[in-house]
FIKOLRO-472343 format. One record per atom (N, C-alpha, C, O, CB): z, y, x; residue in three letters. Coordinates in steps of 0.001 Angstrom, whole numbers, padded with zeros to 6 digits, always signed. Glycine has a CB too. Layout:
REM FIKOLRO-472343
ZYXALA ...
***
This chain:
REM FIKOLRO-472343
-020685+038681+017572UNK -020008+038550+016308UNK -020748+037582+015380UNK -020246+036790+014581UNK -019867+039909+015653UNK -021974+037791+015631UNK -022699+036720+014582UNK -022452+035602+014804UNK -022049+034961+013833UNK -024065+036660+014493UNK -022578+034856+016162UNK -021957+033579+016605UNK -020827+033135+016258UNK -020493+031964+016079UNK -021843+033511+017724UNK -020093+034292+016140UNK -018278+034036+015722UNK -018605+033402+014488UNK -018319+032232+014231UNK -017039+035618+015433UNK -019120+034069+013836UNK -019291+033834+012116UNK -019903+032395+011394UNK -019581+031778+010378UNK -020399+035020+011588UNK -021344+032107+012840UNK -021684+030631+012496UNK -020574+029955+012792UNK -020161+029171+011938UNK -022867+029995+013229UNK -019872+030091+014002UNK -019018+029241+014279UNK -018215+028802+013572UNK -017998+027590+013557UNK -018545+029477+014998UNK -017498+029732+012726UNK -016274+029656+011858UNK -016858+028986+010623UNK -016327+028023+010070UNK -015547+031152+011528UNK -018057+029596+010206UNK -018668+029046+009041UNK -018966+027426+009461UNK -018439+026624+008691UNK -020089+029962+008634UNK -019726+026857+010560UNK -019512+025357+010741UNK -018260+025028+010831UNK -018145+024017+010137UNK -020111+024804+011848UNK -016926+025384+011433UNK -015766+024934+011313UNK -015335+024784+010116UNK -014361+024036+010187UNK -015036+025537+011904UNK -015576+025162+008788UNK -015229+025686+007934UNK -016037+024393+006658UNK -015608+023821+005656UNK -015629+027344+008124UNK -016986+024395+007187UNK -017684+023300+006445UNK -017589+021723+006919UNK -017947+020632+006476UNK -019115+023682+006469UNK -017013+022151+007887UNK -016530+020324+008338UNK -015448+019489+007713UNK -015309+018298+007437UNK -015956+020198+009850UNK -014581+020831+007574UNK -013357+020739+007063UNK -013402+020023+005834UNK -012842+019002+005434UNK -012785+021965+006925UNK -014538+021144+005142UNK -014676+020617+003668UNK -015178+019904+003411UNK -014772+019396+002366UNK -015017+021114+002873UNK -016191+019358+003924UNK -016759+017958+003738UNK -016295+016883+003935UNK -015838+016548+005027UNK -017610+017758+004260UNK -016336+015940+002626UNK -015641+014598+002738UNK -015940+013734+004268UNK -016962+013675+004951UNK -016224+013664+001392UNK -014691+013167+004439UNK -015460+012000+005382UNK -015730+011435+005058UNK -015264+011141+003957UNK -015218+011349+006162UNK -016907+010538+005694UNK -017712+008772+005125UNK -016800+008217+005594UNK -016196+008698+006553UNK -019328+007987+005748UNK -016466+007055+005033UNK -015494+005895+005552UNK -016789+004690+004893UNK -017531+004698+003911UNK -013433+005869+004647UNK -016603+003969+005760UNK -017274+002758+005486UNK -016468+001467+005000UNK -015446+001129+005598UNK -017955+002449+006666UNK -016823+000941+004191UNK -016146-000347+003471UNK -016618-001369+004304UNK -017757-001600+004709UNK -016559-000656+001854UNK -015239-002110+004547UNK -015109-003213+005456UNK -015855-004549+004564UNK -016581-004350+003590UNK -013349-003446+005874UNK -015535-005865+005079UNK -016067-007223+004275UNK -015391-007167+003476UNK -015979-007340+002409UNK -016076-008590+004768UNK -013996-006944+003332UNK -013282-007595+002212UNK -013557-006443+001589UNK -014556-006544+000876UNK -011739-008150+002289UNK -013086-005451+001583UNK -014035-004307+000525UNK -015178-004699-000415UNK -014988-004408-001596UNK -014825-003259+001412UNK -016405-005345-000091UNK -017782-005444-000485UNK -017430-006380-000746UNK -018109-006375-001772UNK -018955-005285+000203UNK -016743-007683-000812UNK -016356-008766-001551UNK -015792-008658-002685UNK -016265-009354-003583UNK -015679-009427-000976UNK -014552-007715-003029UNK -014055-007536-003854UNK -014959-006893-004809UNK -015184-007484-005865UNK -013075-007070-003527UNK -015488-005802-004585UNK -016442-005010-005244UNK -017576-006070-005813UNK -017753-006066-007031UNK -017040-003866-004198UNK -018192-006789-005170UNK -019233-007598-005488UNK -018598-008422-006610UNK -019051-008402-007755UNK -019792-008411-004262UNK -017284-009319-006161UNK -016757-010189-007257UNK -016283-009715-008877UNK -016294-010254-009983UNK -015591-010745-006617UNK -015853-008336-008292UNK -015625-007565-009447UNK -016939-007398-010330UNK -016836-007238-011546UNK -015068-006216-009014UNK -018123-007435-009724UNK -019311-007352-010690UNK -019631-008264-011328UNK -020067-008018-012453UNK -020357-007073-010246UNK -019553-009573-010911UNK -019692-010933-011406UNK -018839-011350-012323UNK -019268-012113-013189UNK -019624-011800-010481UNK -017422-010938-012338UNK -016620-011122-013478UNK -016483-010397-014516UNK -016193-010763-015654UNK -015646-011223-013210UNK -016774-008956-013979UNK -017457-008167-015508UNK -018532-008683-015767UNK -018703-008314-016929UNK -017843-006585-015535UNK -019643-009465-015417UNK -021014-010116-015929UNK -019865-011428-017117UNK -020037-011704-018304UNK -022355-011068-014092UNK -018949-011861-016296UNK -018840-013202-017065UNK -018288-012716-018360UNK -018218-013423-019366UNK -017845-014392-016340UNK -017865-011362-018283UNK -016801-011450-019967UNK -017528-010176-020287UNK -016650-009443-020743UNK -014537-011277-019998UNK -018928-009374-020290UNK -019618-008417-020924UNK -019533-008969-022217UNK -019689-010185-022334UNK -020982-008126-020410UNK -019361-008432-022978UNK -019732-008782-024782UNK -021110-008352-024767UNK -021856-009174-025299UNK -018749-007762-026190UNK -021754-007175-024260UNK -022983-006999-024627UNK -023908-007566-023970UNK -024915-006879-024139UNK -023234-005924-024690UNK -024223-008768-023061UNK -025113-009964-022762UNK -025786-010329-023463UNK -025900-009566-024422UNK -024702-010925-022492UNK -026362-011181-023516UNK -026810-012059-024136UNK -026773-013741-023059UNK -027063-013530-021881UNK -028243-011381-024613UNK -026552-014791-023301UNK -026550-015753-022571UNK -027334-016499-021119UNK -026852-017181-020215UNK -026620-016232-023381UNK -028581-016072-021351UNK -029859-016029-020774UNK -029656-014819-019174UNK -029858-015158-018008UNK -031061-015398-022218UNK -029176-013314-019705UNK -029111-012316-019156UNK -027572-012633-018249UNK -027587-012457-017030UNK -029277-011120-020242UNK -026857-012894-018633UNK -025908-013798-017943UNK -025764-014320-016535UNK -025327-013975-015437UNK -025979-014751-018525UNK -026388-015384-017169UNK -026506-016512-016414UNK -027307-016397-015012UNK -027317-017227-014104UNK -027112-017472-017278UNK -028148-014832-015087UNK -029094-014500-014584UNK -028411-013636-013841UNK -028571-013930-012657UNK -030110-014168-015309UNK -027618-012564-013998UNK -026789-011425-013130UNK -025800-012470-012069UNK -025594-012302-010867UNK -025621-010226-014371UNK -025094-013997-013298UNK -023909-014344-012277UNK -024615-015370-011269UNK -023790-016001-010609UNK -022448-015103-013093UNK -025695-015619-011052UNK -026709-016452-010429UNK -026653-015532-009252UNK -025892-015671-008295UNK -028222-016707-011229UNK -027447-014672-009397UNK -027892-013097-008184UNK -026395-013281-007513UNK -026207-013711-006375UNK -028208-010869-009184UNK -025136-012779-008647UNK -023842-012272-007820UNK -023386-013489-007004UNK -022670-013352-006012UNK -022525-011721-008845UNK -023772-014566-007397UNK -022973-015756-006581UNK -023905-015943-005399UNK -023322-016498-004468UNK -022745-017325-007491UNK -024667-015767-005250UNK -025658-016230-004172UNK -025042-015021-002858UNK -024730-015260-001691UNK -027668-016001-004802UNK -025036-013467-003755UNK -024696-012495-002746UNK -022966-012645-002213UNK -022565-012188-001142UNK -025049-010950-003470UNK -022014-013446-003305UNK -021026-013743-002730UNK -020617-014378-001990UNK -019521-014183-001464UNK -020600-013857-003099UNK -021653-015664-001639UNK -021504-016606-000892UNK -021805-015929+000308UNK -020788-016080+000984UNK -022209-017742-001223UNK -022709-015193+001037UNK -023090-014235+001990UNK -021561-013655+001952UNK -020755-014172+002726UNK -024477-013164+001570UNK -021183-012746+001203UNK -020112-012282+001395UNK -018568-012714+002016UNK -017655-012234+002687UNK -020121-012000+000482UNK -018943-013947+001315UNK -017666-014961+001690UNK -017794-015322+003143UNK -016706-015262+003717UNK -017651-016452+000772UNK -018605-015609+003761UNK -019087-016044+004842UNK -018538-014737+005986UNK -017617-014672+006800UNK -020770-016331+004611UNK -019293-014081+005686UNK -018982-012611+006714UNK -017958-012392+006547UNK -017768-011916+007666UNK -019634-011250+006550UNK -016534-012269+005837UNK -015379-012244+005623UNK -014884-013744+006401UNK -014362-013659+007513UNK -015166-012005+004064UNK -014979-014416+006084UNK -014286-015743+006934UNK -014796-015442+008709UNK -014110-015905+009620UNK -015139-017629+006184UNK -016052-014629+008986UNK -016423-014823+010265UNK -015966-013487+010968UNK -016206-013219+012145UNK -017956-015163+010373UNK -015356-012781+010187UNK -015292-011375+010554UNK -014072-011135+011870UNK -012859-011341+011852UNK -014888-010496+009060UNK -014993-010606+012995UNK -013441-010454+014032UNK -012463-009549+014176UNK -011508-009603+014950UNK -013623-010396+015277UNK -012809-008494+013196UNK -012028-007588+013062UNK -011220-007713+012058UNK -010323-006875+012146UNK -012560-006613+013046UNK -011091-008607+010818UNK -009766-008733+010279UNK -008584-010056+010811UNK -007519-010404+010301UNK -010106-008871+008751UNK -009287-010544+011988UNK -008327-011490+012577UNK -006784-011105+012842UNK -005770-011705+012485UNK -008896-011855+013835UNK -006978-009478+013852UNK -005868-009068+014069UNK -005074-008074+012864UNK -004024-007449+013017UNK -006080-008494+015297UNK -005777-008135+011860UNK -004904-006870+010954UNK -004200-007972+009756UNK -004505-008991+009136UNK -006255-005318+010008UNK -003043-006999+009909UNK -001825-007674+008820UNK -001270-006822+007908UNK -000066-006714+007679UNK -000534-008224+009518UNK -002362-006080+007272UNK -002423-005094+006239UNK -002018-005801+004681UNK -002370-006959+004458UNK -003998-004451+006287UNK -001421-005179+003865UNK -001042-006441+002369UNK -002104-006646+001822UNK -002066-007499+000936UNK -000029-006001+000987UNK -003305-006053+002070UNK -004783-006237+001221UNK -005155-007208+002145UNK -006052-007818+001564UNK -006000-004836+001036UNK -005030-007606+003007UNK -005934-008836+003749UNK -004620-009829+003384UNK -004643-010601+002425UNK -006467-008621+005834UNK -003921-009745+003938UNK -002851-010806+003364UNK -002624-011448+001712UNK -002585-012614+001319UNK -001560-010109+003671UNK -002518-010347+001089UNK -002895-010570-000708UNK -004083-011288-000596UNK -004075-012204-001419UNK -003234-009040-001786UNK -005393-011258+000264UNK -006416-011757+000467UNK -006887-013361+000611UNK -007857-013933+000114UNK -006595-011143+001324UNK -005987-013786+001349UNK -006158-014958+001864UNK -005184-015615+001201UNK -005424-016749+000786UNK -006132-015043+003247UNK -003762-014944+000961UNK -002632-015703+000165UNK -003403-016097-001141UNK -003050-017167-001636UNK -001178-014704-000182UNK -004228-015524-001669UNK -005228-015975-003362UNK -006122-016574-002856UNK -007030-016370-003661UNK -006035-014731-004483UNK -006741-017502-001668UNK -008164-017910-001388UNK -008877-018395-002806UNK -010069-018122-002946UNK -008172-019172-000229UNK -008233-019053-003782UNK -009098-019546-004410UNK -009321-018608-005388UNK -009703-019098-006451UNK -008844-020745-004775UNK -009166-017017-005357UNK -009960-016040-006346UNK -010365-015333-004986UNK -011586-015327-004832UNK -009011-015006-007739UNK -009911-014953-004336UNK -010728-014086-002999UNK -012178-015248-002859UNK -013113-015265-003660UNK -009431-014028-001028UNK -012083-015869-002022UNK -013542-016843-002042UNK -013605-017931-003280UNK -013263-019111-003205UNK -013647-017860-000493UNK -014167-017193-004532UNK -014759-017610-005703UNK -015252-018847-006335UNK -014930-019564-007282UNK -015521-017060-005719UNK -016380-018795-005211UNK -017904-019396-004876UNK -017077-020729-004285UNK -016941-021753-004955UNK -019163-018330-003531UNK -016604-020581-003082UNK -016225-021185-002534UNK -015190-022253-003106UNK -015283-023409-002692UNK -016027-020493-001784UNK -014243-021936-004003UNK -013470-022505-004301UNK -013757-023673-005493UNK -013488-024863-005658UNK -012684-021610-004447UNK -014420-022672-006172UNK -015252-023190-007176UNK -016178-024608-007369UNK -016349-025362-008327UNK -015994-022270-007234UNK -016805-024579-005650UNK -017637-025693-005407UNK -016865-026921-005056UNK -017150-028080-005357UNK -018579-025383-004363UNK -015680-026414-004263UNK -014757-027064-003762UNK -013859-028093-004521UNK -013347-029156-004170UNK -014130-026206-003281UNK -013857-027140-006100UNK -013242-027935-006951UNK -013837-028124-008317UNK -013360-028118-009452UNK -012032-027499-007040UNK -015601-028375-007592UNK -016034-029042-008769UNK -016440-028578-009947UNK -017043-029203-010820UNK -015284-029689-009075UNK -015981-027090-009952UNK -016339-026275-011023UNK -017180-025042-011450UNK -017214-024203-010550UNK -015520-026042-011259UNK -017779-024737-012421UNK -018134-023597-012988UNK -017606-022542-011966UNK -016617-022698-011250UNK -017595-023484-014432UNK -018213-021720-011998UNK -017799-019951-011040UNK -016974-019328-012642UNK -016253-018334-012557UNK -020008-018436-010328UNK -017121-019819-013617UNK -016400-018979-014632UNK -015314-020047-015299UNK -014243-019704-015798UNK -017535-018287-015828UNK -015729-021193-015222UNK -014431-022262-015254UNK -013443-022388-014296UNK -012451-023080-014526UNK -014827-023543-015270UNK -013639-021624-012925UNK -012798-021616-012266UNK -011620-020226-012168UNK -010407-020062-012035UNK -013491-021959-011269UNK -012676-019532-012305UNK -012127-017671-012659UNK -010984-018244-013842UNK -009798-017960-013676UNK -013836-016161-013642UNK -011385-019011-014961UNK -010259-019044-016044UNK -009155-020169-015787UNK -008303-020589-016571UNK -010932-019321-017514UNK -009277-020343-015167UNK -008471-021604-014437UNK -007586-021000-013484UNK -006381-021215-013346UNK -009450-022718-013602UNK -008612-019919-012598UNK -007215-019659-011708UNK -006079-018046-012413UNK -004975-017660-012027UNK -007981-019220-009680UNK -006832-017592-013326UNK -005951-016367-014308UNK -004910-017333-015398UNK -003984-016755-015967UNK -007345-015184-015515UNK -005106-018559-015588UNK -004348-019588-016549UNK -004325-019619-017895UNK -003402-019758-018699UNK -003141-019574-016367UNK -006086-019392-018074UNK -006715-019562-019447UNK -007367-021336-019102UNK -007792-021934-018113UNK -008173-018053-019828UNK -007200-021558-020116UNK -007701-023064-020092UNK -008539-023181-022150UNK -008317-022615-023220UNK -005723-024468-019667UNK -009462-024225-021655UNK -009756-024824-023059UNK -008751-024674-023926UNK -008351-023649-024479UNK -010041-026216-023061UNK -008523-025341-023972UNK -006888-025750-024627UNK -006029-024573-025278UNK -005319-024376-026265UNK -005819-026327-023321UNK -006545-023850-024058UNK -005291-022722-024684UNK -006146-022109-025737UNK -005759-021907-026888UNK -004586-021332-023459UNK -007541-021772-025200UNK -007979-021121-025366UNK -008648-021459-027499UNK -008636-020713-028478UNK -008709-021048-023966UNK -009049-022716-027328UNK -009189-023009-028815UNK -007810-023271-029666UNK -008060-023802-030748UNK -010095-024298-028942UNK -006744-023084-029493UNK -005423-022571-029873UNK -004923-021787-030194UNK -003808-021796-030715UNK -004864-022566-029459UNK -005900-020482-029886UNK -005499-019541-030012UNK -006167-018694-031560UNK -007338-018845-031906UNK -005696-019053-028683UNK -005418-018044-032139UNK -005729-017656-033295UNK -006373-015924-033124UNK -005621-015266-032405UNK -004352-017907-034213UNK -007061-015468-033420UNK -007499-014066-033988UNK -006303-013488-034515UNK -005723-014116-035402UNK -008635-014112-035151UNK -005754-012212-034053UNK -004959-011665-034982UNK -004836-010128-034645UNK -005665-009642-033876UNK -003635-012408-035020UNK -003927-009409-035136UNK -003861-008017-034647UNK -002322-007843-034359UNK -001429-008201-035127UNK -004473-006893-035767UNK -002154-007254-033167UNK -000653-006918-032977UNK -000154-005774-033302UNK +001045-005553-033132UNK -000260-007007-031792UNK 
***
């Protein structure tokens, strides 16, 4: 009977315990990029501190970008998150795009959401 009881009690706790799932490349890309673009529009920075987080994040994105372009296991999947993925290359690979076209990692982020200079000193302060 006691055996019954571990038994049931390990059955019982397997159940309840979360599974680990592990995050794929494009997972840890997104996540990573997501850190770098909250670095670019923190209000509480300072310029210096900046420049210094989106330095670190771009270096680790470029790694990131890489293992995602080399990865053999999203070759065959046609899931809408890998597809949404590659259909945006130039916000999915950042870094990449960025260099590609010459620009800022945060001149390009506002470029590809369709904030521009222009618009942007045009625009007035107000409250809605």
């Amino acid at each position: 009977m006691n055996t019954t009881l571990k038994a049931t009690a390990l059955a019982l706790g397997m159940l309840v315990l979360p599974s680990m799932t592990m995050a794929g490349s494009l997972e840890n890309l997104e996540r990573e990029r997501s850190i770098v673009v909250a670095a670019i529009f923190s209000p509480g920075m300072d310029s210096g501190d900046r420049q210094n987080k989106i330095a670190v994040g771009k270096h680790r994105l470029v790694d990131l970008e890489r293992i995602l372009l080399r990865d053999k296991s999203v070759i065959g999947k046609n899931t809408p998150q890998i597809r949404r993925a590659f259909e945006n290359y130039d916000l999915t690979f950042i870094v990449h795009a960025s260099v590609e076209k010459n620009l800022s990692l945060t001149d390009h982020w506002l470029e590809q959401v369709g904030v521009s200079t222009h618009s942007l000193m045009g625009a007035r302060v107000g409250r809605r």
